[in-house]
VOGU-3710 file (C-alpha; in Angstrom, 3 decimals, decimal comma):
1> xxxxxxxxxx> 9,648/-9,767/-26,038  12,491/-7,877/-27,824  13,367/-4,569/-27,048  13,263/-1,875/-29,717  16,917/-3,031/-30,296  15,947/-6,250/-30,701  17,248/-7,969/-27,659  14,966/-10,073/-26,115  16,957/-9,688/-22,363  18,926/-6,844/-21,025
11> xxxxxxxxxx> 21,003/-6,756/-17,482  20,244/-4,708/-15,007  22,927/-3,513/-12,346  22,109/-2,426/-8,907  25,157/-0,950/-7,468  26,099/1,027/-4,337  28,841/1,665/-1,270  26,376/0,049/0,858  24,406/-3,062/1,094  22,899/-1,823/-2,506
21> xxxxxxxxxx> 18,953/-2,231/-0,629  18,335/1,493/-1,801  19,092/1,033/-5,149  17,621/-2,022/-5,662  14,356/-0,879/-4,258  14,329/2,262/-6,439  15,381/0,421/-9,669  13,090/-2,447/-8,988  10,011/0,244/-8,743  11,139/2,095/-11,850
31> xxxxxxxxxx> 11,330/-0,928/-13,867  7,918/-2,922/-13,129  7,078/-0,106/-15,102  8,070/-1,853/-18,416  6,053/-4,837/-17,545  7,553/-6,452/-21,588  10,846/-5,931/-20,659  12,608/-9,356/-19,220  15,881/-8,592/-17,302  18,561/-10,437/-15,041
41> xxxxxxxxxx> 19,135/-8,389/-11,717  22,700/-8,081/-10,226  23,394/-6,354/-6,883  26,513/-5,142/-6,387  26,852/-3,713/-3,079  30,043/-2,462/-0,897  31,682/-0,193/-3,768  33,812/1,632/-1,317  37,124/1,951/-3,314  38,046/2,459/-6,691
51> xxxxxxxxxx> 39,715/-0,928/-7,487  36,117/-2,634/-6,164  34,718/0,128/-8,734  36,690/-1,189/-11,509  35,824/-4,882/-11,170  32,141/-3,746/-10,781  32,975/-1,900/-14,258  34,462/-5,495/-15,390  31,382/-7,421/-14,578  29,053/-4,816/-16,229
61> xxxxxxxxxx> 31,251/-4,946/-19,476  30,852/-8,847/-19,561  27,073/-8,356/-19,476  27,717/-5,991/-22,207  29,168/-8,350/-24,562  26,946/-11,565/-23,203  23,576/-9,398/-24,129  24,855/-7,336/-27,348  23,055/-4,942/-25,666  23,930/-1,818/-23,001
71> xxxxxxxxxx> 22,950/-2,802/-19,122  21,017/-0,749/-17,253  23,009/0,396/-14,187  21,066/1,885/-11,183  24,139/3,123/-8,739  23,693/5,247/-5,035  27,476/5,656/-4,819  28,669/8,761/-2,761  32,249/8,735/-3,590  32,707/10,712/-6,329
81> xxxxxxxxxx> 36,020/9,364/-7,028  34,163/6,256/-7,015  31,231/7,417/-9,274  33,777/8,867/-11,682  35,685/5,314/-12,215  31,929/3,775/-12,238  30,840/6,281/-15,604  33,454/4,056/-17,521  31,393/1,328/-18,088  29,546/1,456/-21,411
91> xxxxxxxxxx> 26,154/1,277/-20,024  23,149/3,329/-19,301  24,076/4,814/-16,132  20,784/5,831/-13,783  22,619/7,718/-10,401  20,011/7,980/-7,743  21,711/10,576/-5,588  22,406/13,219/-8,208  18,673/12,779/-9,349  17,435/13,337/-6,034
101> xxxxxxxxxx> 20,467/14,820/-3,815  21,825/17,964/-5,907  18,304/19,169/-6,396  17,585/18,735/-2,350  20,901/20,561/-2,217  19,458/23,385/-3,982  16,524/23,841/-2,437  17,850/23,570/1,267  20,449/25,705/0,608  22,671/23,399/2,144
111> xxxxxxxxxx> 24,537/20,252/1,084  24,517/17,072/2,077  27,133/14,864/4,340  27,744/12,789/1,058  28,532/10,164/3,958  28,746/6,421/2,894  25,949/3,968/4,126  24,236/6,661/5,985  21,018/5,170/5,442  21,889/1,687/7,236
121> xxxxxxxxxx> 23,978/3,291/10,329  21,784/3,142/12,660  22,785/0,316/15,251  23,418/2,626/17,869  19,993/4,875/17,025  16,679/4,588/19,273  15,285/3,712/15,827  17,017/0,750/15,606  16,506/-0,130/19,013  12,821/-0,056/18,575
131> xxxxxxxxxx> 12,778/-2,018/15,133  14,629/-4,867/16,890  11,742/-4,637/20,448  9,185/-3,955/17,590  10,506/-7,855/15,681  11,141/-9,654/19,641  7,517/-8,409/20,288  6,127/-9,586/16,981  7,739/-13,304/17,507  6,462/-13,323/20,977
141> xxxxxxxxxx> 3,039/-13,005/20,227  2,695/-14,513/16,721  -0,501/-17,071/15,850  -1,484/-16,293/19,045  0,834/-17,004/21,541  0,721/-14,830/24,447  -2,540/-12,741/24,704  0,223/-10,895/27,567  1,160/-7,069/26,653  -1,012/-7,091/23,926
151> xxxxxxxxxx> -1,886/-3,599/25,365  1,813/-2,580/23,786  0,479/-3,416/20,386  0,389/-1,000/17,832  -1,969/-3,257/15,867  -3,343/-6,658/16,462  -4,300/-8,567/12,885  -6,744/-11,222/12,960  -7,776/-13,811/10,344  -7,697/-17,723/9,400
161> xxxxxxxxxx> -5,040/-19,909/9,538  -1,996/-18,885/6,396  -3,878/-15,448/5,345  -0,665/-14,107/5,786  -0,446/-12,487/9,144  2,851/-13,688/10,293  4,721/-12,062/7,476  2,491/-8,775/7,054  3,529/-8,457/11,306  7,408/-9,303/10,631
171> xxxxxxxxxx> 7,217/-6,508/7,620  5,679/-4,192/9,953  8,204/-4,542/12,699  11,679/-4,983/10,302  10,396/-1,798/8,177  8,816/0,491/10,025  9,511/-0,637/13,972  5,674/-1,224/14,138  4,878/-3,899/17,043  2,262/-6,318/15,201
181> xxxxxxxxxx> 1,039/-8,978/17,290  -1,513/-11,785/15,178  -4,375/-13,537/16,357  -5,553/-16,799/13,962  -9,325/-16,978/14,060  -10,057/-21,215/14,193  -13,521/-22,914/13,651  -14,286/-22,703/17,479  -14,289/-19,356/17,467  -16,920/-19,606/14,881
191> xxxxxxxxxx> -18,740/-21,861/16,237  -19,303/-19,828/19,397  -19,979/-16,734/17,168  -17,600/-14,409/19,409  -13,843/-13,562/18,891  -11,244/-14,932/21,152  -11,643/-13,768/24,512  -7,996/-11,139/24,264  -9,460/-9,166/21,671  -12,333/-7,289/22,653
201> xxxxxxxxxx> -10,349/-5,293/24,816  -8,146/-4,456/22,163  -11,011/-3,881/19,335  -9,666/-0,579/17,984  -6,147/-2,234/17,252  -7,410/-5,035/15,150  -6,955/-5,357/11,320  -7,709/-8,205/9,495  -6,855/-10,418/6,703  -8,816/-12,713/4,278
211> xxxxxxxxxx> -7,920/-14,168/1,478  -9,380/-16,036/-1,440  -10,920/-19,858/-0,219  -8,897/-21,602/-3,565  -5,769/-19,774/-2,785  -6,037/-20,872/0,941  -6,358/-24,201/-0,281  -3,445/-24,047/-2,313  -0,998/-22,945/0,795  -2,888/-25,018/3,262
221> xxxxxxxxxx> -1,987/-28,189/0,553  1,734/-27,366/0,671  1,704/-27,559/4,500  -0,987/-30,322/5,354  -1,508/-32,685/2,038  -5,156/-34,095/1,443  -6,431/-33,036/4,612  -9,757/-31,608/6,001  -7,787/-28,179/7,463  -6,632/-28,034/3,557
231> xxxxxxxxxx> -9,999/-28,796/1,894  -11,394/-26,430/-0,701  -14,771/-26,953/0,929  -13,183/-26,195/4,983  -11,103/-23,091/3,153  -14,743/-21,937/1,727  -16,152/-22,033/5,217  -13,516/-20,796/7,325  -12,666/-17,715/4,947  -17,079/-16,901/4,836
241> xxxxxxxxxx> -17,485/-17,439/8,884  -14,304/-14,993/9,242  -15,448/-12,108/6,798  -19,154/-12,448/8,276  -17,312/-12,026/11,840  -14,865/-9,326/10,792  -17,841/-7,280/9,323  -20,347/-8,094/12,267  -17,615/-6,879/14,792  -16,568/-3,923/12,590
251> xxxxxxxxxx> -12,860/-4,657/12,186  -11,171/-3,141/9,203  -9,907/-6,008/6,713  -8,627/-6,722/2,844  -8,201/-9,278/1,097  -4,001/-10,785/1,085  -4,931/-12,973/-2,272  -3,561/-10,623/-4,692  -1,566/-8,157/-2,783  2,134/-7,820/-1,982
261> xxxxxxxxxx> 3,190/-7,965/1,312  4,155/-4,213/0,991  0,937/-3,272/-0,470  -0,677/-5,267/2,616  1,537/-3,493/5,430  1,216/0,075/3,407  -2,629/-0,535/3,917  -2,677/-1,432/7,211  0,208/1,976/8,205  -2,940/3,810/6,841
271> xxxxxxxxx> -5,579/2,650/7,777  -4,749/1,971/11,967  -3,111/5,874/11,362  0,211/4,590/12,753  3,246/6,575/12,180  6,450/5,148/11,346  9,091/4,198/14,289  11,989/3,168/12,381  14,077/4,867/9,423
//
């Protein structure tokens, strides 16, 4: 749909003297917000000098003249000198750190290190040191694994086979140094009515995951073609006997059909009341 210019597709910049994660991230969230608007996304990260400023300036004058239209630059550069070379583009220019950073100056009373790629220097941190044992302990004990040191989890999440536990634990332990281990609950499990024998001890760490039967088909089908694990009719059964064991054993759970994986792993942060390890 055109905009009230009358272009039907704008450009959108996300630029920064880092790895350009931040401003992505924030841009991204601000623009789902025009859910009409259709955009291209460019991330231009590692704008550290002015010359790398003024080809980033190039680029965003090319979209200029490709669209007919102004792009929509969302920048987190520190560098004023930088910044300064940056404003010459003829664009809308959105800069994340004087929207948020001068004002925190203010308030504080203090100002800021205005240090480049603080945010992501952190390999020598005990933050980052527990993201990376929080993503070696997820991998260990993925679908079920190694039932050993599950007593280190920080949450166990349970639920049939491709309800997306694997990624919700990897999300937990790359983003916020949470250890996730994940349990798959399988058709013998409901046929003997009980949970697998590791988890009872561990019932207050458990979370699960559903998910709708004709979506599970659908990923099941891109793994296993035309076969009984992949059936609409097994998905149906599986997804039922899990929900009527999650409830019966009284293990928090949501539904993964229509949720992002951040919305899932936001949930779950909240609901288990675990704080976050890694910045």
């Amino acid at each position: 749909m055109p905009d009230r210019h009358g272009s039907s597709e704008r450009t959108v910049f996300f630029v920064s003297d880092g790895t350009g994660i931040t401003a992505e991230t924030l841009g991204h969230s601000v623009m789902t917000q025009f859910e009409t608007l259709r955009y291209r996304q460019q991330r231009v990260p590692f704008i550290d000098s002015v010359e790398k400023a003024r080809e980033a300036v190039a680029r965003i004058t090319e979209a200029r003249e490709r669209d007919g239209r102004r792009p929509i630059v969302f920048s987190t550069l520190v560098n004023p000198v930088v910044n300064a070379e940056l404003r010459a583009a003829d664009a809308l220019l959105l800069d994340l750190f004087e929207s948020f950073v001068e004002p925190l100056e203010h308030e504080l009373g203090v100002k800021s290190s205005h240090s480049i790629g603080r945010s992501h220097n952190i390999s020598d941190s005990e933050d980052y040191k527990a993201r990376i044992e929080a993503i070696n302990f997820s991998l260990a004990h993925d679908d079920g694994q190694s039932a050993k040191g599950l007593a280190q989890a920080d949450v166990i999440l349970v639920g049939v086979s491709r309800s997306g536990k694997t990624p919700t634990s990897l999300y937990l332990a790359m983003q916020y140094g949470v250890k996730a281990a994940n349990y798959p609950l399988i058709p013998e499990d409901f046929e003997r009515d009980e949970l697998p024998s590791a988890l009872p001890a561990h019932r207050q760490k458990l979370f699960g995951l559903s998910i709708a039967p004709e979506r599970l088909a659908e990923v099941r089908h891109e793994r296993r073609p035309n076969s009984r694990y992949a059936s609409l009719e097994n998905c149906r059964e599986e997804v039922a006997a899990a929900e009527a064991m999650m409830r019966r054993e009284g293990i928090r759970w949501l539904s993964s059909t229509t949720k992002s994986i951040e919305e899932i792993a936001a949930t779950i942060m909240h609901e288990v009341r675990l704080e976050r390890h890694s910045y």
